[in-house]
LUMVEX-611862 format. One record per residue (C-alpha): x, y, z. Coordinates in pm, 1 decimal. Each point is the difference from the previous one (the first is absolute). Layout:
<nodes>
<node><px>X</px><py>Y</py><pz>Z</pz></node>
...
</nodes>
This chain:
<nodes>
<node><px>-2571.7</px><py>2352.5</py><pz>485.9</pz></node>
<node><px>67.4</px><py>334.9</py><pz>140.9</pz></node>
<node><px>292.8</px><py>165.0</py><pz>47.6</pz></node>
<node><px>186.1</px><py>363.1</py><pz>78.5</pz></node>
<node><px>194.6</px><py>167.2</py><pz>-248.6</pz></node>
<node><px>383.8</px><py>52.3</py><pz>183.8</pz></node>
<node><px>-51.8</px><py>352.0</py><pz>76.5</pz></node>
<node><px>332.1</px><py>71.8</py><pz>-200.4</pz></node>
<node><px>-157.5</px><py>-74.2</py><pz>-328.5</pz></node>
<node><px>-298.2</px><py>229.6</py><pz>25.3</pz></node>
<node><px>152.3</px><py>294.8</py><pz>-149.4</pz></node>
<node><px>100.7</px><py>-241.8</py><pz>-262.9</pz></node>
<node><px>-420.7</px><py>-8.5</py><pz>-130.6</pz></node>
<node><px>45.7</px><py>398.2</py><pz>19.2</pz></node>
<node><px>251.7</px><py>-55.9</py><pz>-289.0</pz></node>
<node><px>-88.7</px><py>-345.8</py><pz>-149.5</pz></node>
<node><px>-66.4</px><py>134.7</py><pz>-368.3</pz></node>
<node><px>362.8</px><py>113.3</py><pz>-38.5</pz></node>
<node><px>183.6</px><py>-312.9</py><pz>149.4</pz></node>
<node><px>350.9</px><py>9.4</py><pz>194.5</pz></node>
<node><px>281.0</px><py>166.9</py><pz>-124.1</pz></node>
<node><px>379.2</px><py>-112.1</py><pz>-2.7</pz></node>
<node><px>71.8</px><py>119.1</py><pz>315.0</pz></node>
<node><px>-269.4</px><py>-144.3</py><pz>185.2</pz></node>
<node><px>9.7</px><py>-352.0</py><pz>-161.4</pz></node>
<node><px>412.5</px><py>7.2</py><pz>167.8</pz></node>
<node><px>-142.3</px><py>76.7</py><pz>318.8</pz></node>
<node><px>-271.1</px><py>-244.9</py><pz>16.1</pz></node>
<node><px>168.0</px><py>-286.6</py><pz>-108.0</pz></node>
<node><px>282.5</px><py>48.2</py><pz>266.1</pz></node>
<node><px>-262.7</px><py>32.8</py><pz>259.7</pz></node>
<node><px>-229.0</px><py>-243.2</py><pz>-126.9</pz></node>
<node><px>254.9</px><py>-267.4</py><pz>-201.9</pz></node>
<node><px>-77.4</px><py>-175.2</py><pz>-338.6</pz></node>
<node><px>-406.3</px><py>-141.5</py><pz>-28.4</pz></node>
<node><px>106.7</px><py>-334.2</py><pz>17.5</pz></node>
<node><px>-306.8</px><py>-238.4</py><pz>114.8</pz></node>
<node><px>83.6</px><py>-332.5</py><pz>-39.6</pz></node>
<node><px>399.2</px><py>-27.3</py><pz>91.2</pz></node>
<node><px>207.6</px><py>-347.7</py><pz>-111.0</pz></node>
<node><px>-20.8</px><py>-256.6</py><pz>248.5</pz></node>
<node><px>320.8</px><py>-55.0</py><pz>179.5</pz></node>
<node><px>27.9</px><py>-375.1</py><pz>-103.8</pz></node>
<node><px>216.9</px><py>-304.7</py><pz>-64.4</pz></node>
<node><px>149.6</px><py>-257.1</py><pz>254.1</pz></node>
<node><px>157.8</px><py>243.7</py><pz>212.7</pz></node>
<node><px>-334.0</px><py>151.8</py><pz>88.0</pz></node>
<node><px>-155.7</px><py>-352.1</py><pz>16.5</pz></node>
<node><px>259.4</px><py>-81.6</py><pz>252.7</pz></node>
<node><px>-21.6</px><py>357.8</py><pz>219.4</pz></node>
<node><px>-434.0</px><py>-79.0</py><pz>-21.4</pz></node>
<node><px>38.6</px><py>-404.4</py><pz>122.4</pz></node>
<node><px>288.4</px><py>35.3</py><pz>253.1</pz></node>
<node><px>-302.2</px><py>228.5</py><pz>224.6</pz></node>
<node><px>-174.7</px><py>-278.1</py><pz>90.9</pz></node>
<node><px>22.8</px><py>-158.4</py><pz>271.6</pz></node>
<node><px>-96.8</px><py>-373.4</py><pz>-119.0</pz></node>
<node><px>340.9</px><py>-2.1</py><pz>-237.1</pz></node>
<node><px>155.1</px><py>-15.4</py><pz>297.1</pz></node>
<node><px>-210.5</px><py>-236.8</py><pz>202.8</pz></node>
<node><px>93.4</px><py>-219.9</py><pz>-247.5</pz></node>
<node><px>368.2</px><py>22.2</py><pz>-27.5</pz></node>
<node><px>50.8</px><py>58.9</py><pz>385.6</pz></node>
<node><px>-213.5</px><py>-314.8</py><pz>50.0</pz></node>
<node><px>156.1</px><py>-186.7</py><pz>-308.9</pz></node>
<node><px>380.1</px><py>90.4</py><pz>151.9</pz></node>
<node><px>-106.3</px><py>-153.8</py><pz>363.9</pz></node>
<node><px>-108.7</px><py>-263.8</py><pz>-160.8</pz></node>
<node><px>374.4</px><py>-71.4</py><pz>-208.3</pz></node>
<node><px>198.1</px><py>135.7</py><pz>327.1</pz></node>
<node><px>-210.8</px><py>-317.5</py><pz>175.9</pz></node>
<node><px>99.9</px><py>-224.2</py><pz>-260.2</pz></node>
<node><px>-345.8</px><py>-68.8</py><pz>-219.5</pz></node>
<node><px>105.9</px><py>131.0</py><pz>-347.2</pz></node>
<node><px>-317.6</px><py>-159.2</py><pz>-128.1</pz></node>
<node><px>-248.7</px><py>177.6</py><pz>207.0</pz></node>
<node><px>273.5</px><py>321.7</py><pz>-73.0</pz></node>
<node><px>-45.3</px><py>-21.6</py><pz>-371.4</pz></node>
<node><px>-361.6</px><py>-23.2</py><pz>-33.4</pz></node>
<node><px>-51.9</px><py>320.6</py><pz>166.5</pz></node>
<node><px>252.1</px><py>144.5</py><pz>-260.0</pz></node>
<node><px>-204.6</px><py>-183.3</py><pz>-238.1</pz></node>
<node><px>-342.7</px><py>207.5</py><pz>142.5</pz></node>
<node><px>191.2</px><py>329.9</py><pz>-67.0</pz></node>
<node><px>-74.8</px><py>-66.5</py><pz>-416.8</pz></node>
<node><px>-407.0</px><py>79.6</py><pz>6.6</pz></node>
<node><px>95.8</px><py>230.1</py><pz>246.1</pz></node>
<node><px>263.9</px><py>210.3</py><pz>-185.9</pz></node>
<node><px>-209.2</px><py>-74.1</py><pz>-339.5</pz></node>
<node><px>-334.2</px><py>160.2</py><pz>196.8</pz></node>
<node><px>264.5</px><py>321.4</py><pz>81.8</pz></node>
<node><px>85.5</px><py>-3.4</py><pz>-364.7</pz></node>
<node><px>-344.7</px><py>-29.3</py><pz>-165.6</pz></node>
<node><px>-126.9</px><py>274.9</py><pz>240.5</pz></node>
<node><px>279.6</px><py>224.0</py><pz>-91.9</pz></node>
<node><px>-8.3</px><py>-48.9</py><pz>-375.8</pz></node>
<node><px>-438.7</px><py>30.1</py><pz>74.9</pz></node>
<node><px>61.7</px><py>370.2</py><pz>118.9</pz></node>
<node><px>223.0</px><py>70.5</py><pz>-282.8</pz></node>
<node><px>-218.1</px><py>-100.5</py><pz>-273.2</pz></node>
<node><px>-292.4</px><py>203.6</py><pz>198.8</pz></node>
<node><px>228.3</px><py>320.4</py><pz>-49.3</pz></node>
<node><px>105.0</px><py>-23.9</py><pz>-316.3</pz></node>
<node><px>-390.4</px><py>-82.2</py><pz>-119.4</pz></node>
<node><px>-53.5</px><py>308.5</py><pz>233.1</pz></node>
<node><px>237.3</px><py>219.1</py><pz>-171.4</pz></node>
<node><px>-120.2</px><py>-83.0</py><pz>-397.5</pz></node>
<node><px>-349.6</px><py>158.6</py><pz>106.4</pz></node>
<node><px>200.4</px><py>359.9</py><pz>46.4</pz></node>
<node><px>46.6</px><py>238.7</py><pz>-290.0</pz></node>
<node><px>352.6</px><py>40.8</py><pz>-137.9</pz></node>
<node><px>-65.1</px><py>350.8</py><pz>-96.3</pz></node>
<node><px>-209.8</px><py>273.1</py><pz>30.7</pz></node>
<node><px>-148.8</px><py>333.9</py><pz>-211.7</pz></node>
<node><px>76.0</px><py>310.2</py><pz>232.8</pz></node>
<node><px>-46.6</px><py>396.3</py><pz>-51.3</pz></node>
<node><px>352.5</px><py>115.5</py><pz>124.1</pz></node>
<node><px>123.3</px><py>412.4</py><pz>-113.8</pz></node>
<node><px>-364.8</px><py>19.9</py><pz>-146.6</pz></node>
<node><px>74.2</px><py>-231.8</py><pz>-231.1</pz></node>
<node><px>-104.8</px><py>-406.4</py><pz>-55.9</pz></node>
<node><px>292.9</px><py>-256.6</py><pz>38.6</pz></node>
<node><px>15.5</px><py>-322.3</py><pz>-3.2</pz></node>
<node><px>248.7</px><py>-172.4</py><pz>299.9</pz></node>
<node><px>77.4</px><py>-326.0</py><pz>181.1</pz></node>
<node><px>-240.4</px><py>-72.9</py><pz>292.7</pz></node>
<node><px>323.8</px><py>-43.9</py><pz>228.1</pz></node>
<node><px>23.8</px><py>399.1</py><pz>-66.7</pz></node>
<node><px>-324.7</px><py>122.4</py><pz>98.6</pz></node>
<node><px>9.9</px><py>212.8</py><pz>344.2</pz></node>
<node><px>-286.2</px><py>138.3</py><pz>201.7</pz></node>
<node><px>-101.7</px><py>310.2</py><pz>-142.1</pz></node>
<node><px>-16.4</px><py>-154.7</py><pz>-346.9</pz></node>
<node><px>-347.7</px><py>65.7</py><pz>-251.3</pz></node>
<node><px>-2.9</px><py>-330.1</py><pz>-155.1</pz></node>
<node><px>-221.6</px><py>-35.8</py><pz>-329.8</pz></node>
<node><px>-224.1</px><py>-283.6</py><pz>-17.6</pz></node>
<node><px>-164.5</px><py>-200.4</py><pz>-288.9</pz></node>
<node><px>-202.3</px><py>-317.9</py><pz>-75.6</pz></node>
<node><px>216.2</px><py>-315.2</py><pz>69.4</pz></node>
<node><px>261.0</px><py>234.7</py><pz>216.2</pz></node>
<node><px>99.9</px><py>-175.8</py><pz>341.2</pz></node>
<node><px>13.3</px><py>218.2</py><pz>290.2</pz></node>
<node><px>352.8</px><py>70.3</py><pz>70.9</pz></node>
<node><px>-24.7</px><py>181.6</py><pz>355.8</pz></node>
<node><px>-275.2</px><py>65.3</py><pz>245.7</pz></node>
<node><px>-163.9</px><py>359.3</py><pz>-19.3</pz></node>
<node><px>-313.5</px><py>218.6</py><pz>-37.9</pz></node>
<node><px>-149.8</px><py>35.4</py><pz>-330.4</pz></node>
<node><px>-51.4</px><py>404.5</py><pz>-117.0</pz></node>
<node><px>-123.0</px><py>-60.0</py><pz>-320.4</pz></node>
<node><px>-182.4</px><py>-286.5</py><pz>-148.9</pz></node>
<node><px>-218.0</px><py>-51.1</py><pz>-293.4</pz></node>
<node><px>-277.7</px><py>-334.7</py><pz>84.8</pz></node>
<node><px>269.3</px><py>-165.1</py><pz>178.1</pz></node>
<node><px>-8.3</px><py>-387.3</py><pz>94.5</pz></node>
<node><px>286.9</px><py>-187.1</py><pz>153.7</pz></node>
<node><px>17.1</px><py>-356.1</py><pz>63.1</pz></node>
<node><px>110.1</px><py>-69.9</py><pz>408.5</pz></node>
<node><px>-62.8</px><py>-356.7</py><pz>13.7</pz></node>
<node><px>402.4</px><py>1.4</py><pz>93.6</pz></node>
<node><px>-67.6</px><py>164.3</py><pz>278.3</pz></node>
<node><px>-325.7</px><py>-101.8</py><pz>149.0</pz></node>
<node><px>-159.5</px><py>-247.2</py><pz>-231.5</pz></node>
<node><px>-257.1</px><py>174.2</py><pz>-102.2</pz></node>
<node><px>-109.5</px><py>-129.7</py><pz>-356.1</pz></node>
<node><px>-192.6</px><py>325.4</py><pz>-128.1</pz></node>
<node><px>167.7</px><py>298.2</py><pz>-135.4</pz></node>
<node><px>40.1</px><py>276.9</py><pz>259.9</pz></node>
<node><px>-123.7</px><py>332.1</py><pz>-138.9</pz></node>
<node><px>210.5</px><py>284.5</py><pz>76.5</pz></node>
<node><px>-47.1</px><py>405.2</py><pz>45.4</pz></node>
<node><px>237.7</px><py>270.8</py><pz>31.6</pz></node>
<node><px>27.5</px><py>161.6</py><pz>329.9</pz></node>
<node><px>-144.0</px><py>294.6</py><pz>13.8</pz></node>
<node><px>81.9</px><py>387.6</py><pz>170.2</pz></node>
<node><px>372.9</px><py>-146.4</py><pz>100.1</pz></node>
<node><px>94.6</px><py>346.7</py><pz>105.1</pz></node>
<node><px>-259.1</px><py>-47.7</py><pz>287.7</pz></node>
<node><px>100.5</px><py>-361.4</py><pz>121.7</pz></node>
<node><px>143.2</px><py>19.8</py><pz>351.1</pz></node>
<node><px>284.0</px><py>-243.1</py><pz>117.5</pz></node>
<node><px>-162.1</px><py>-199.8</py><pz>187.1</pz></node>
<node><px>-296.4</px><py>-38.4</py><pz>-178.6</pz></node>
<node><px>-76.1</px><py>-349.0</py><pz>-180.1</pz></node>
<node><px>-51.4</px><py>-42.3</py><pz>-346.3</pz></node>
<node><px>-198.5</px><py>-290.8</py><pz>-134.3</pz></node>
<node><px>68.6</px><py>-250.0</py><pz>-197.9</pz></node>
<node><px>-148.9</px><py>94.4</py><pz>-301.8</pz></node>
<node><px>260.0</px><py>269.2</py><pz>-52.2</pz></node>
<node><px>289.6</px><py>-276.4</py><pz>31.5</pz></node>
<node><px>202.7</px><py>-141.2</py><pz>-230.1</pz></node>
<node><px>252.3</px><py>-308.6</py><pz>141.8</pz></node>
<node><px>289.6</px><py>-131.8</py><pz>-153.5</pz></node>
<node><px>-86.6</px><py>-350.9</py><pz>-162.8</pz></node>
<node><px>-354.0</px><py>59.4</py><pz>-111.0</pz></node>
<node><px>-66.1</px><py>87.5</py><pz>-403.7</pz></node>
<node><px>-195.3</px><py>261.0</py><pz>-132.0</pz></node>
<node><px>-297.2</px><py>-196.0</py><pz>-204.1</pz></node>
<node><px>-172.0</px><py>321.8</py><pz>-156.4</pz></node>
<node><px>85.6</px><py>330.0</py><pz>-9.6</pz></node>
<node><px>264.0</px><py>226.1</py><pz>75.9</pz></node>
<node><px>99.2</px><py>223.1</py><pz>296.2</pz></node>
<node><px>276.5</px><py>193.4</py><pz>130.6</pz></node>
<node><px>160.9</px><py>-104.2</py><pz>325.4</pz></node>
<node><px>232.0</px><py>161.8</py><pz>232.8</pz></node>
<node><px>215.2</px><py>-254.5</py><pz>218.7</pz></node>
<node><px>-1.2</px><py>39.7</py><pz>341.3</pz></node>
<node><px>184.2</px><py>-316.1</py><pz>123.5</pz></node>
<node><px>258.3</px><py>-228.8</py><pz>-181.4</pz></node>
<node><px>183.3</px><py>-319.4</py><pz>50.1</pz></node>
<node><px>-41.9</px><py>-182.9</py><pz>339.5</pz></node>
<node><px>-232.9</px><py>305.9</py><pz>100.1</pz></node>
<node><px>-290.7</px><py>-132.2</py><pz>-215.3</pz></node>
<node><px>-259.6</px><py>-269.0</py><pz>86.6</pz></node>
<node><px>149.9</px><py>-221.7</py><pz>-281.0</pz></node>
<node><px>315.5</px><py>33.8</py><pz>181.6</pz></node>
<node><px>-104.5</px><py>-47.1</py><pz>324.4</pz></node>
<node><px>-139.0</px><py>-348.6</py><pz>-181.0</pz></node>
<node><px>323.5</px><py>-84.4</py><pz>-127.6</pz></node>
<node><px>190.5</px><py>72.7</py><pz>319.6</pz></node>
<node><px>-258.9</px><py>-242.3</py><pz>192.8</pz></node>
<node><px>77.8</px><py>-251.7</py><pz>-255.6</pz></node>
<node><px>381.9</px><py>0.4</py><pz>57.5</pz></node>
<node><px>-10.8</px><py>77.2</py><pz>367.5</pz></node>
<node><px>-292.2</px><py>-261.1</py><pz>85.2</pz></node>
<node><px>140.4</px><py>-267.4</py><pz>-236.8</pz></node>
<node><px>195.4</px><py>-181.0</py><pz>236.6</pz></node>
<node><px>-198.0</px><py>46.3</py><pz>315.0</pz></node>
<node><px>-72.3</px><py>-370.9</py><pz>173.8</pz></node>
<node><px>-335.9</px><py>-141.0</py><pz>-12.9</pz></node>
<node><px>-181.3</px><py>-49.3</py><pz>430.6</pz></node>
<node><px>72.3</px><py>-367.4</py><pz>-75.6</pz></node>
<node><px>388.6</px><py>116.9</py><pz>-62.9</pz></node>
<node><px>44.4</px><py>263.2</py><pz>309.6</pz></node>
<node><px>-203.0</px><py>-271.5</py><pz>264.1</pz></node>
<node><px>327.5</px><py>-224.4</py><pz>-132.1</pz></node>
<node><px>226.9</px><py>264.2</py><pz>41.9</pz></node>
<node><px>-83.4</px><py>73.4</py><pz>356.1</pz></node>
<node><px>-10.0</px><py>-367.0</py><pz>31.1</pz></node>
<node><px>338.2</px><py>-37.2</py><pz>-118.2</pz></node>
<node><px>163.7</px><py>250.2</py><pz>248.7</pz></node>
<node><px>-181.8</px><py>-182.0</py><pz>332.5</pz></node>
<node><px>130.5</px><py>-338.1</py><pz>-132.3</pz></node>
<node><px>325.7</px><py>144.3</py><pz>-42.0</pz></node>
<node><px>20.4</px><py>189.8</py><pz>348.0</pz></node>
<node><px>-131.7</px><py>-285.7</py><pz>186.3</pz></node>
<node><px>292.4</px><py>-262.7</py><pz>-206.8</pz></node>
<node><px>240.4</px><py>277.6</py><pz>56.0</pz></node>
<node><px>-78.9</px><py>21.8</py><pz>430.3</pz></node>
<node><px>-20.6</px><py>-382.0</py><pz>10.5</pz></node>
<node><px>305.3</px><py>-71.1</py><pz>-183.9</pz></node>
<node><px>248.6</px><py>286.7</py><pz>232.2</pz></node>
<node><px>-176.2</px><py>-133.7</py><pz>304.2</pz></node>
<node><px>41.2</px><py>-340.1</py><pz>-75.8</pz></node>
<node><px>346.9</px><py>99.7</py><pz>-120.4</pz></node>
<node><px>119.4</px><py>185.1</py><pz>310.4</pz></node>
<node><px>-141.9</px><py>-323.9</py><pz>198.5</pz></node>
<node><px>235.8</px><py>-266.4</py><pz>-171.9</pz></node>
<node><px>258.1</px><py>244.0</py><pz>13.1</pz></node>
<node><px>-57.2</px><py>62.2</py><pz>390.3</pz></node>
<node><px>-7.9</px><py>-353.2</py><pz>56.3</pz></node>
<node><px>346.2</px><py>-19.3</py><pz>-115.2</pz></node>
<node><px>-23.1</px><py>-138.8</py><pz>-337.3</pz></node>
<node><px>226.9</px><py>156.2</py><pz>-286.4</pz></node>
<node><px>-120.2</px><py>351.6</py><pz>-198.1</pz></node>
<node><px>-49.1</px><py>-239.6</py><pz>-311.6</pz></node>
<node><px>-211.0</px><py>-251.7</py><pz>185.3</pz></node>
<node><px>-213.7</px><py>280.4</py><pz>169.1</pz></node>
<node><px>-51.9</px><py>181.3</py><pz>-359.2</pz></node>
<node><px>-99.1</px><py>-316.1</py><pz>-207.4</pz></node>
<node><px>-246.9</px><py>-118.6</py><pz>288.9</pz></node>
<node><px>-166.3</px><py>340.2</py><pz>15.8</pz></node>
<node><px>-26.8</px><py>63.1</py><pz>-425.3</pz></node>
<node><px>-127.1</px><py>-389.5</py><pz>12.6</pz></node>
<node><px>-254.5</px><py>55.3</py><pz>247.1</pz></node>
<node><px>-112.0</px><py>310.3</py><pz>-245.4</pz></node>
<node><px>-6.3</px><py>-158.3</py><pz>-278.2</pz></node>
<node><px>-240.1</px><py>-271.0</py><pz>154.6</pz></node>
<node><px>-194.3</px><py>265.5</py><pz>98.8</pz></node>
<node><px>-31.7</px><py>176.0</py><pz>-340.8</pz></node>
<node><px>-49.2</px><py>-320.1</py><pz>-197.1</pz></node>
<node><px>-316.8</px><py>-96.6</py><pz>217.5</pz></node>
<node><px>-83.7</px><py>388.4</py><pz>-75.9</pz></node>
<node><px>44.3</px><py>-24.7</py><pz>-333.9</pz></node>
<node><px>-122.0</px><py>-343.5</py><pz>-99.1</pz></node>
</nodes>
């Protein structure tokens, strides 16, 4: 796909051959933060709990199952606490599901990566890398950033991550950098994206974005931001839910403030109104 180069970085293919020095590498990595793709998952109960307590049939079925224990029918009450098991083990499959898709996200990335920094070749962590960086690419190598390749020697990178394609992506150096304008688009044969391997060849590759800035990231961030969202057949329930529950709610107060106005006591008025609810939830429900 094509894409612009962030018109910050192209001075950085004026100077690609020499690589960042010390004080540049501080003031990229303050502005730009660590190249960390694939973050932990915030996980365990308490996030199960925060993720399940959001929707909206939880408490459909504790509101209804408390009417129907205020009203005296603890057996109709318990088997909707019985219905919340498959319903909190669904919650906790899905949320263990989008943690396993992370982590088998995250193994695809390369923990470190062969740069040109001070003119000369080092090897760091991947977490380290900043934009600006000339990253140094061989056979078996996994792409540790996205960026523009300046150099490359019959270059082939695997993508199939990315867009499933099964064939090996040939890939050329871009050419007369000092010419590119800002807003022009560069295609995608000059690309290299973080999570695809280099199959043959080598090339030289200078990192324009990092971390949640890539298309690997963006992937990621889908995964743990989408993970959770409800199915149709869950939100038509949802909005289900809330009518049931504002129609129960009216009935019961007006029914309530009738007893009550007829002269019978506040407790009288209060069980005949969450009774008349309840009656109205169970044929709703069942």
């Amino acid at each position: 796909m094509q894409r612009t180069i962030p018109p910050e970085r192209l001075d950085d293919l004026k100077k690609a051959d020499s690589g960042l020095d010390d004080a540049e590498i501080m003031q990229r990595r303050m502005r730009y933060g660590d190249n960390r793709i694939a973050e932990q998952v915030s996980g365990g109960l308490w996030a199960l709990i925060i993720d399940t307590i959001k929707d909206p049939m939880l408490w459909f079925l504790l509101i209804t199952s408390g009417l129907f224990a205020v009203t005296g029918e603890l057996t109709e009450a318990g088997i909707l606490l019985l219905a919340l098991i498959p319903f909190l083990g669904m919650d906790a499959y899905l949320h263990r599901r989008t943690q396993a898709s992370t982590q088998s996200l995250g193994r695809r990335l390369a923990s470190q990566a062969r740069v040109v920094r001070h003119a000369k070749e080092l090897t760091i962590e991947s977490v380290e890398l900043v934009p600006g960086d000339l990253v140094l690419l061989d056979p078996g190598d996994s792409l540790p950033a996205d960026g523009v390749f300046v150099g490359v020697q019959q270059l082939q990178v695997d993508e199939s991550t990315l867009t499933g394609e099964a064939f090996p992506v040939h890939k050329l150096a871009l050419q007369e950098p000092d010419k590119l304008k800002a807003t022009e688009r560069v295609a995608a044969t000059h690309w290299g994206y973080a999570g695809t391997r280099v199959l043959t060849g080598s090339g030289r590759m200078l990192v324009t974005h990092t971390g949640k800035g890539t298309l690997y990231g963006e992937i990621i961030q889908s995964v743990l931001h989408g993970g959770h969202q409800r199915t149709p057949l869950q939100l038509a329930v949802a909005e289900l839910v809330k009518v049931l529950l504002i129609i129960a709610s009216v009935i019961c107060v007006l029914l309530a403030g009738t007893r009550l106005y007829q002269g019978h006591g506040l407790i009288d008025a209060l069980l005949s109104g969450l009774t008349l609810a309840e009656r109205r939830c169970r044929k709703s429900f069942l």
